[in-house]
C-alpha positions as CSV (number, residue, x, y, z in Angstrom):
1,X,0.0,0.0,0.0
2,X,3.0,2.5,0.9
3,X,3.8,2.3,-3.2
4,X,0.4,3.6,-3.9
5,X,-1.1,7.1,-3.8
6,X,-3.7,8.2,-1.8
7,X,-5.3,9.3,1.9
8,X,-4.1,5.7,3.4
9,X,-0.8,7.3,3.6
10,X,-1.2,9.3,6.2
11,X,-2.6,6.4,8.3
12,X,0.7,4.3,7.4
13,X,2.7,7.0,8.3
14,X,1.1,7.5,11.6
15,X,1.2,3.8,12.4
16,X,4.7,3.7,11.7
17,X,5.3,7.2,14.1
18,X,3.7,5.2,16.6
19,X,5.2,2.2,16.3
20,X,9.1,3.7,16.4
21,X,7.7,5.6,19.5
22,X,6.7,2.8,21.3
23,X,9.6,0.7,20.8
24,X,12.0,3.6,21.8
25,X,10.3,4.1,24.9
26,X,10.5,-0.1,25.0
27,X,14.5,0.4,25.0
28,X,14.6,3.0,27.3
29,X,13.0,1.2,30.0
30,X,14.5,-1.9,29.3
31,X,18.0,-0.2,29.8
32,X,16.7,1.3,32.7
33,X,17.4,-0.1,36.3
34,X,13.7,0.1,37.3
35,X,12.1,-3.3,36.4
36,X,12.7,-4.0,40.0
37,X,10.6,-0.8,41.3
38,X,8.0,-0.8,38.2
39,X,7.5,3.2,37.5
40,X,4.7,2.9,34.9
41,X,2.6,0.4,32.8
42,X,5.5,-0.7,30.3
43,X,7.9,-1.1,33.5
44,X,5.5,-3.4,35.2
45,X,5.0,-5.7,32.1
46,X,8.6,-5.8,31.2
47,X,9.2,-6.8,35.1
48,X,6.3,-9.2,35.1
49,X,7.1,-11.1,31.8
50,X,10.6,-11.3,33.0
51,X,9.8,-13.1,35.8
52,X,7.4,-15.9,34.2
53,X,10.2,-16.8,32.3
54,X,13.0,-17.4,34.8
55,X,10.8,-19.3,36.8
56,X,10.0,-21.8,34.0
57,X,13.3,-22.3,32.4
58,X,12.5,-25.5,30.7
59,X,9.1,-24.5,29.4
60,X,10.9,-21.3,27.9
61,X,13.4,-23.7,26.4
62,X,11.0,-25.9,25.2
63,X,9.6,-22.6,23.4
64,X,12.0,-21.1,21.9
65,X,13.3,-24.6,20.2
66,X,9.9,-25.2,19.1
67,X,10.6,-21.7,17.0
68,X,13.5,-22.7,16.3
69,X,13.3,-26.1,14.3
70,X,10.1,-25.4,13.1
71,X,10.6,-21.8,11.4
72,X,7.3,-20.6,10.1
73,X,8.7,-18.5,7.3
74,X,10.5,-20.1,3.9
75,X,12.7,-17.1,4.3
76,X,12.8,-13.8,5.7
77,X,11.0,-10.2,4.7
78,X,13.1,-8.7,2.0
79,X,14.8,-5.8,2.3
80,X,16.2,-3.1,-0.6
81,X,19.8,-2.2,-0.2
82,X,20.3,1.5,0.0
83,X,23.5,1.7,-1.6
84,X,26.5,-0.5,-3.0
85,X,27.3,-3.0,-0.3
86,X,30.9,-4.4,-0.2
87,X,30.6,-8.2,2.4
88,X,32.9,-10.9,2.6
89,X,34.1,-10.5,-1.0
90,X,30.8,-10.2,-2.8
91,X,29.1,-6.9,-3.7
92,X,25.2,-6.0,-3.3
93,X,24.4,-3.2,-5.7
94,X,22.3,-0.4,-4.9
95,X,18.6,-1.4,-5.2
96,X,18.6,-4.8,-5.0
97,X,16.6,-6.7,-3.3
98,X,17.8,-9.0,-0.1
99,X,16.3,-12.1,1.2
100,X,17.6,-13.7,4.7
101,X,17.9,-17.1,4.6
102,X,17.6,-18.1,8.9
103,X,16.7,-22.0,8.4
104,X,20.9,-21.6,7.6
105,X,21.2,-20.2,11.1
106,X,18.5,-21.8,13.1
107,X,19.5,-25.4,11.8
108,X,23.4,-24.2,11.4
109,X,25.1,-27.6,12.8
110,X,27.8,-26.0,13.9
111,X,25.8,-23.8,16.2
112,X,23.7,-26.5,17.3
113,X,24.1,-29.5,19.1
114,X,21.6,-31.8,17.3
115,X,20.2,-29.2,14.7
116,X,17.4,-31.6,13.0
117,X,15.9,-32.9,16.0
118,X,14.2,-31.2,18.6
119,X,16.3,-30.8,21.2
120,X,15.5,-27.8,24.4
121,X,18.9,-28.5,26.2
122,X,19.9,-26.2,23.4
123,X,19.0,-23.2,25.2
124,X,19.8,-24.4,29.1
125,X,23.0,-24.8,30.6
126,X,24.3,-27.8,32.6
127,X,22.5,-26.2,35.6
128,X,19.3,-26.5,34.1
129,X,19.0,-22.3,34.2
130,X,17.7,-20.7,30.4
131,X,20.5,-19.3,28.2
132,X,20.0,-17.0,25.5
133,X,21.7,-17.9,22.2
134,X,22.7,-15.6,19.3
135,X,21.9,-18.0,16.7
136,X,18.2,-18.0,17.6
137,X,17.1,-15.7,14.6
138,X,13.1,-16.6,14.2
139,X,12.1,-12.8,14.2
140,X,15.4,-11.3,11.9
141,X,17.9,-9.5,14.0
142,X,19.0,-5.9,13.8
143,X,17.0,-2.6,13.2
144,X,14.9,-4.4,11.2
145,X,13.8,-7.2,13.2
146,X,10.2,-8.1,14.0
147,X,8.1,-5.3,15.6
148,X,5.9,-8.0,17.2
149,X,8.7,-10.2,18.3
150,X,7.8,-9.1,21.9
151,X,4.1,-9.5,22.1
152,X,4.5,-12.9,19.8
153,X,6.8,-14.6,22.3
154,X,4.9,-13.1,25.9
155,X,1.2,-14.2,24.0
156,X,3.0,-18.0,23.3
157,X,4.2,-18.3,26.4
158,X,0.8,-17.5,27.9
159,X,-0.8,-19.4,25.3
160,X,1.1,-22.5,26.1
161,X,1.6,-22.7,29.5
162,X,-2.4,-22.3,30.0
163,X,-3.3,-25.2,27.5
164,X,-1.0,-27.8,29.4
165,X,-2.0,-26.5,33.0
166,X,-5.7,-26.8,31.9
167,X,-5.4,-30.2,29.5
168,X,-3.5,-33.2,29.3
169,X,-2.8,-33.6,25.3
170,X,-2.7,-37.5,23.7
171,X,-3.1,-39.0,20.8
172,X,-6.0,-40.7,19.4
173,X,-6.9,-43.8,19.5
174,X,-5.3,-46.0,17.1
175,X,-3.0,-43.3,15.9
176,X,0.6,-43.8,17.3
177,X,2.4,-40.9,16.1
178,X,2.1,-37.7,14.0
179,X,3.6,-36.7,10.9
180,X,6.6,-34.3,11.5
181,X,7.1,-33.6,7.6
182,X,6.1,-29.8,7.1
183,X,3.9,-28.6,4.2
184,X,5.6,-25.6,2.5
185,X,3.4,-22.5,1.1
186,X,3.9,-18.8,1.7
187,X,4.8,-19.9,5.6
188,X,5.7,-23.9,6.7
189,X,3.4,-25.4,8.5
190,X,2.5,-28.8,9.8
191,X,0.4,-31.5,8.4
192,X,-2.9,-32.0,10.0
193,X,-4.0,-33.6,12.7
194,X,-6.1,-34.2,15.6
195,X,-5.4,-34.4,19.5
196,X,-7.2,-34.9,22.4
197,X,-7.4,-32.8,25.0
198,X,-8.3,-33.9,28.5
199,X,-9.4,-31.6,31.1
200,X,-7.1,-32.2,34.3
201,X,-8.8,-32.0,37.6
202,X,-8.2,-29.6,40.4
């Protein structure tokens, strides 16, 4: 839409104002020491969704190698280079167009232990505590990395930690195991199929 003229410009322009606002005010108070004594709203949350995560180390392990071997995207969002770029020996002109290829990060075996298999002792150390890893590239990296990277990861880690406190998840009957071969499109996803979902009593 940004390529086309009209009044929706103004709207996409104010969308993006907010947007770089509200992540600049994110940074600030991350780099802030005041997590701990929560001055506003965005304080609080960041404090809060802090502290779900270290107390479930495996469960936030468990998520981020889900993300991790099972990349949604074929590849990433392309971007235009602004000028001639000059990188380990090969030049990108001026207006071309760039597409990240992460599956070569995120199932790098030199990075990873056991890259093809699904593995959450990738991301904890021998003390069982959560590491964060550089290689772990799902939403891009840099400037131009996800806006919703935040919300995405806080709303899974809701998402999935209330299913599996509420339910107990099997197979069906008759059905042994499920398919783990991905069907490609615009985004990867996997084939169907059905689960049960038992309430657990209180």
């Amino acid at each position: 839409m940004s390529y086309l003229p009209g009044p929706h410009k103004k709207a996409l322009a104010a969308v993006d104002s907010i947007v770089s606002f509200a992540k600049q005010e994110i940074e600030k108070h991350k780099e802030s020491s005041s997590l701990h004594e929560p001055g506003d709203f965005i304080d609080y949350y960041l404090f809060q969704m802090e502290k779900d995560r270290k107390k479930l180390p495996y469960t936030n392990a468990v998520i981020h190698e889900m993300q991790r071997i099972k990349y949604v995207m074929l590849v990433g969002a392309p971007r235009k280079s602004m000028k001639d770029v000059k990188m380990r020996g090969y030049v990108i002109p001026k207006g071309c167009y760039v597409l990240a290829d992460l599956r070569s990060v995120l199932l790098d075996p030199e990075q990873w232990e056991t890259p093809e298999e699904f593995n959450p002792n990738h991301f904890l150390d021998k003390d069982g505590k959560f590491i964060e890893r550089e290689e772990f590239l799902p939403f891009g990296i840099g400037r131009r990395a996800c806006v919703g990277q935040q919300l995405a990861r806080i709303e899974t880690f809701i998402f999935l930690t209330r299913l599996l406190r509420a339910f107990s998840f099997r197979l069906p009957e008759g059905v042994k195991e499920l398919s783990e071969a991905s069907i490609a499109k615009v985004t990867v996803h996997p084939q169907p199929y059905k689960l049960c979902a038992i309430p657990i009593q209180a």
